[in-house]
C-alpha positions, 0 to 999 in steps of 0.5 A, a space after each residue: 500500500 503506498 500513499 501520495 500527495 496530490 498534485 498542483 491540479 487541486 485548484 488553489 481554493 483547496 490546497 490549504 485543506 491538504 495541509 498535514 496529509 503527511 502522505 508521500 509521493 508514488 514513483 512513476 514507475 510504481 504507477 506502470 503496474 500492468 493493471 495501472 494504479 487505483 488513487 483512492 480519497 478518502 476522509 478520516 472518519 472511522 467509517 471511511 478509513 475502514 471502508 476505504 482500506 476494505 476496497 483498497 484491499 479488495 483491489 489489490 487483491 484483483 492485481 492492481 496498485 492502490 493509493 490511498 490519500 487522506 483529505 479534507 471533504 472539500 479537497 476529496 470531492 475536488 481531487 476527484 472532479 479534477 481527476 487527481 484521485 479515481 473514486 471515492 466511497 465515502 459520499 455522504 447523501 442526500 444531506 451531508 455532501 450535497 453541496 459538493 456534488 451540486 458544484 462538482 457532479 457534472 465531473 463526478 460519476 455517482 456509483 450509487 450507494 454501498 452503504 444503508 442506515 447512516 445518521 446524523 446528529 449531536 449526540 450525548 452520554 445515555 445519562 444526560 438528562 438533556 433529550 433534544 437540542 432545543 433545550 441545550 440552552 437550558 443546560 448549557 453550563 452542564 455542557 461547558 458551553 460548548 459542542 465537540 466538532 470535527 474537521 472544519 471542512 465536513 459536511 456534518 460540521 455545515 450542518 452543525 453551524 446550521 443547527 445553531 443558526 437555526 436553534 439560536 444556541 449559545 454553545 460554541 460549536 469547536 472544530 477538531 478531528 474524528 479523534 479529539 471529539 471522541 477523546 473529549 466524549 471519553 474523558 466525560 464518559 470517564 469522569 461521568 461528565 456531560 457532553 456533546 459533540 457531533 455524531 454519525 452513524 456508523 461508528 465504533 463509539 455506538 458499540 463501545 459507549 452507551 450513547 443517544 442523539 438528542 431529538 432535532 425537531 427543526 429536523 436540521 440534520 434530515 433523515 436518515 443517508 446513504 454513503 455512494 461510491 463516486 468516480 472521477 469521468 472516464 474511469 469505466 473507459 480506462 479501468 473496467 474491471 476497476 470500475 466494476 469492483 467499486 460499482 459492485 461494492 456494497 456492505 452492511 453497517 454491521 460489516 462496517 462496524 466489525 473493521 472499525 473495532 477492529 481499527 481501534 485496538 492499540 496498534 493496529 492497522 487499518 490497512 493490515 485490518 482491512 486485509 484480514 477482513 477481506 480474507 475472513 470474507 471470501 464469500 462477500 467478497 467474491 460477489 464485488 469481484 465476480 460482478 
């Protein structure tokens, strides 16, 4: 598995969001393989890491080169309509990336979704007594006057600005990473503090604290979403059999869920995980490869 950093085709609006990949050049030969290489882009939440190393794995497995390149959402979906990055399978729709594929998705081929039963919202510890975002107001000294975000530059984070827009919170709605919001969930879990951050469905944290999301009765997050799978223009041409691997992927939130535990034991491999998931699954995986 190699990493790569993008080249000076990102238009300049998103060079600032590559900032901090920490990835690596690939040689040119290493992209002369016989099968060519696949560059996929993806965001660091826990759910696209472990579906984005699944298919890397699924690819390498079928002969090809795999780069994988972590981004902000705007810079994926920008390195994807340029054509820097090949696919992505982490396209959160119809809310959460509508935007980008408003503004992009005349160069952007939308594979359709390979993953069911995603949601949205903020969430707290099961025995916080606050049940819906109207009434964090009330509370929001028990919440330090403050919501644990993530990056800047996703969709849940728009959303979450809306949400305050459209509550009139007074909470100060603090960006981070996918780490440091579930670092903060956990050192208030831990200490039996009260907390509220920005959440998804799926991840880990689900399965590993005893969570709910508070009620959105302006119904700002929307319902539930699917993640597509996305291509850059041309890939059916110039790597069928690539192109159909990922139009064929598809999996459960339960699949999912299993690499992403997978994924937070200490030390390990996202990559190396993905890999003995794709070997413990022959059986689903010979139905994205046979397709």
């Amino acid at each position: 598995m190699k990493h790569r950093t993008l080249n000076l085709r990102i238009r300049i609006a998103s060079l600032a969001m590559l900032a901090g990949t920490g990835v690596a050049i690939s040689s040119a030969a290493q992209a002369e393989e016989e099968k060519g290489t696949v560059n996929l882009a993806y965001v660091e939440w826990s759910s696209e890491v472990a579906s984005t190393n699944v298919v890397a794995a699924v690819l390498e497995q079928a002969g090809y080169e795999v780069d994988l390149t972590s981004l902000s959402a705007a810079a994926m979906f920008q390195a994807l309509s340029s054509g820097d990055a090949d696919a992505i399978v982490a396209a959160w729709l119809p809310t959460t990336h509508a935007d980008y594929m408003e503004r992009l998705g005349d160069s952007i081929e939308d594979l359709g979704p390979n993953l069911d039963g995603t949601k949205l919202g903020l969430v707290v510890p099961e025995y916080t007594d606050v049940d819906s975002i109207a009434d964090l107001n009330d509370n929001a000294d028990s919440f330090n006057n403050e919501i644990i975000g993530i990056d800047p530059g996703a969709g849940l984070m728009s959303l979450s600005e809306k949400v305050v827009d459209t509550y009139d919170l007074e909470l100060e709605l603090r960006s981070g990473s996918g780490a440091t919001m579930t670092a903060a969930l956990s050192s208030a879990i831990n200490n039996e503090e009260d907390v509220v951050v920005t959440g998804w469905t799926p991840h880990w944290m689900f399965a590993r604290f005893d969570l709910k999301y508070l009620e959105d009765p302006e119904n700002v997050y929307g319902g539930a979403e699917q993640i597509h799978t996305a291509v850059r223009e041309g890939l059916e041409d110039d790597m069928p059999e690539a192109y159909a691997i990922l139009d064929a992927f598809e999996w459960t939130p339960e699949q999912m869920g299993e690499v992403m535990l997978m994924n937070q034991e200490d030390g390990s491999d996202p990559y190396e995980n993905a890999k003995q998931w794709v070997e413990d699954n022959q059986d689903v995986v010979e139905q994205w490869l046979d397709s």
